[in-house]
N, C-alpha and C positions, 0 to 999 in steps of 0.2 A: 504494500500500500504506500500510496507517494507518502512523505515527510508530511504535508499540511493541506492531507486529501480534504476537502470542502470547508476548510477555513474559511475564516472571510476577511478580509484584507483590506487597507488603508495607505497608500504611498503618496507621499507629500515631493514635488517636484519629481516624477517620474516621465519624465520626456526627452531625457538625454544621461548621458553618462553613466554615472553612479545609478542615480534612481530609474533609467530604466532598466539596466541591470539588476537592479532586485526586482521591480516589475516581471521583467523574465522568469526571474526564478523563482519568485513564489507561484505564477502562473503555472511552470512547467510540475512544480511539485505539488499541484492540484486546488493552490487554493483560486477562490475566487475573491478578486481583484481590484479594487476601485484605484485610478490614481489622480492625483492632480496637477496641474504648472499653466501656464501662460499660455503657449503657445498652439495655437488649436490645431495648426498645422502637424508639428510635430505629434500632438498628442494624440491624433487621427492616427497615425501611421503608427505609432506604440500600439495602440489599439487594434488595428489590424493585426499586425503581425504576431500579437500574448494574446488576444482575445479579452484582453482586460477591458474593461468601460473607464472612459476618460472623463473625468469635468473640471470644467474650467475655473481655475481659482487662483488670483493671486496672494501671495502669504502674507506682504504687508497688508493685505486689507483685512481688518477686525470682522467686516461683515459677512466677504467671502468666506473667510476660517468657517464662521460657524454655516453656512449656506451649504459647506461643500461636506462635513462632518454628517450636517443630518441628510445628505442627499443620500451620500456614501450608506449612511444606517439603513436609511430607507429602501434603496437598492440588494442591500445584504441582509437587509436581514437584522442585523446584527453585528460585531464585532470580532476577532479574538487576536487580529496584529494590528498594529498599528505603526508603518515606518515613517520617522519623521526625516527627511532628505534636503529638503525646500532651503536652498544655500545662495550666495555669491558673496566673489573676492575681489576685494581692492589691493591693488599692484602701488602700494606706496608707503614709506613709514607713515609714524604717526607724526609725527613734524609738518607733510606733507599732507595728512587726509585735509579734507574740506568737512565744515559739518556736513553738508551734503551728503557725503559720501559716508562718514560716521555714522551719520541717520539709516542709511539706505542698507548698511553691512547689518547694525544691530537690530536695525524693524525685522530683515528679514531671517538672521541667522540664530537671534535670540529672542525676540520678542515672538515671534511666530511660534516658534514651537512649544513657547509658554502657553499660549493660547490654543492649539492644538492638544496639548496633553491636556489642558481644562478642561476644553471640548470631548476630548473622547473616552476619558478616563469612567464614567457613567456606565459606557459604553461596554468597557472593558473588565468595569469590577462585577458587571452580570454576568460573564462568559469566564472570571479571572483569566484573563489573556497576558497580551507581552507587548509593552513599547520599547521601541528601537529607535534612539537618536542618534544621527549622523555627525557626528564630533569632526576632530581631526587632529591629525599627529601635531601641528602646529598649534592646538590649544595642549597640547602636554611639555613640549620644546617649544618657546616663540619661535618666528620668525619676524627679522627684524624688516623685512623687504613689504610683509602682508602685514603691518600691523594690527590696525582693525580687526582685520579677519582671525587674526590669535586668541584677540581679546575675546569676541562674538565666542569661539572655539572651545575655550577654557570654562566659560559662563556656562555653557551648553554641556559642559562634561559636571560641572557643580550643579547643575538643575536636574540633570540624570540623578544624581546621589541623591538631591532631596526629594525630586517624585517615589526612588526607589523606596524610600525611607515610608514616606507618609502613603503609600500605596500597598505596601507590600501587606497589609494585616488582610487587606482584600484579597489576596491570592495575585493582584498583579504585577509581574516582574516589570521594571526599566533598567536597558543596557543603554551604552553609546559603544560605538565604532570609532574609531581614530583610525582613518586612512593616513596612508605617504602621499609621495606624490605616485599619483593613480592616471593611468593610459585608461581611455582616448586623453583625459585633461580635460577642463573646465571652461566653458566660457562663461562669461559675466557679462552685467550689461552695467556697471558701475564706473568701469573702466578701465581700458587698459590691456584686456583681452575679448575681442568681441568674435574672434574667431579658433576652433582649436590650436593648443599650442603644436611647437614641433619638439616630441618628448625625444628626438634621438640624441639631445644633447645635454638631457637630465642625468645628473650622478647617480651612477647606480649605489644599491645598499649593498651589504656585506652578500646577501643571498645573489648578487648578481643583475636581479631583472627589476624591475617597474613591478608595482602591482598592479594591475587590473581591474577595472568593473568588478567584472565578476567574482575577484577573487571578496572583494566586500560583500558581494551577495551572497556568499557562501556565507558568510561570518555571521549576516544579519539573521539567513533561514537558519542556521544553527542556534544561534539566541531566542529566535521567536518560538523555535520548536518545546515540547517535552523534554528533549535531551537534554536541556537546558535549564530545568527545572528548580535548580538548585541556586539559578545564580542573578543575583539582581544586582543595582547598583555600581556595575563595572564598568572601563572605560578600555574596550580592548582594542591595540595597535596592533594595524595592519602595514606595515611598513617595509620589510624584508629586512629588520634589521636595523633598521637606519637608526634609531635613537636609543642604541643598546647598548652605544660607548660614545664619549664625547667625539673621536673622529673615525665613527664609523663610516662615514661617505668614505672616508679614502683606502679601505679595504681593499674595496675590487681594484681599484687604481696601480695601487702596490701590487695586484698579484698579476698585473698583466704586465708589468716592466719584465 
């Protein structure tokens, strides 16, 4: 029997990268699927291809969050995952952000998903199901290049701890995920990057490779599943390595002279 044979499912930013990779994967391991992002285009064609149902929802909007939470219930039925994904990076220290930009990283990387875990948490302590926040290795090690985006990162791994804390007597677990840097790569509309990056010049980790989409969606269907059962309030890096020694980047480097 697949991993999350007729679950019912909740992805926040599933129309590219990361979060249609977990769209993929809960879809292929049975459950069924609601996701949300901006782009109707893209989210047509997510659609097609997982069979998942799309709706349209931007994260900084307070009114969409809840719009698309009860559509998603409606739809399903019901609850028992919930992945909160719904991200973008600004490419600048913090000397350099703009409020603008400030605004725009924390509405959507951290205020969202507060409001999303309000939103579904109802939801979830009926079924005791599993939320899964999208972190990132960058809120465990800054980066002094993505400032903002560390700050947004690290907030988002302490909001994990305390949903997990104040949920858990419900039966529902909260993880977060801390990727590296993750192939395809990210675009943003904040600025800076508005088109895939070119990852063939990204420092590899000690393991060698990039991690992948997919390899997050593994990590995330593992967390939401049973198998999992044991474990809330964790913050787990997917990184290959890369933040396991202060100059782990330069591993691979060293072993190819």
């Amino acid at each position: 029997m697949p991993r999350h044979s007729d679950q019912r499912a909740l992805v926040t930013g599933g129309t590219s990268g990361i979060g249609e990779a977990i769209v993929t994967r809960l879809a292929q391991e049975g459950a069924r699927v609601v996701f949300t992002g901006r782009d109707e285009t893209r989210g047509a064609a997510v659609a097609q291809s997982t069979g998942a149902q799309f709706v349209t929802a931007d994260a900084r909007d307070g009114g969409a969050v809840t719009a698309s939470v009860t559509e998603a219930v409606a739809r399903l039925g019901g609850l028992e995952i919930v992945v909160l994904n719904a991200g973008v990076l600004c490419e600048a220290t913090l000397s350099e952000t703009t409020d603008e930009q400030w605004d725009t990283v924390m509405s959507t990387n951290l205020v969202a998903p507060f409001r999303y875990a309000r939103e579904v948490l109802p939801a979830l302590r009926e079924t005791r199901g599993s939320l899964v926040l999208v972190a990132s290795d960058a809120g465990v090690w800054g980066e002094t290049p993505i400032g903002a985006y560390s700050v947004s990162k690290r907030a988002v791994i302490m909001l994990t701890r305390m949903l997990a804390v104040e949920a858990g007597p419900s039966g529902v677990r909260v993880n977060a995920v801390c990727p590296g840097d993750t192939e395809p790569g990210m675009v943003t509309t904040v600025g800076g990057r508005d088109t895939l990056p070119d990852t063939s010049e990204w420092t590899r980790p000690p393991l060698g490779t990039l991690v992948h989409a997919r390899d997050v969606a593994a990590a995330v269907s593992f967390l939401a599943s049973d198998e999992a059962r044991t474990i809330t309030g964790a913050d787990l890096l997917i990184d290959g390595g890369m933040r396991a020694a202060l100059r782990a980047n330069t591993v691979d480097a060293e072993r190819a002279r």
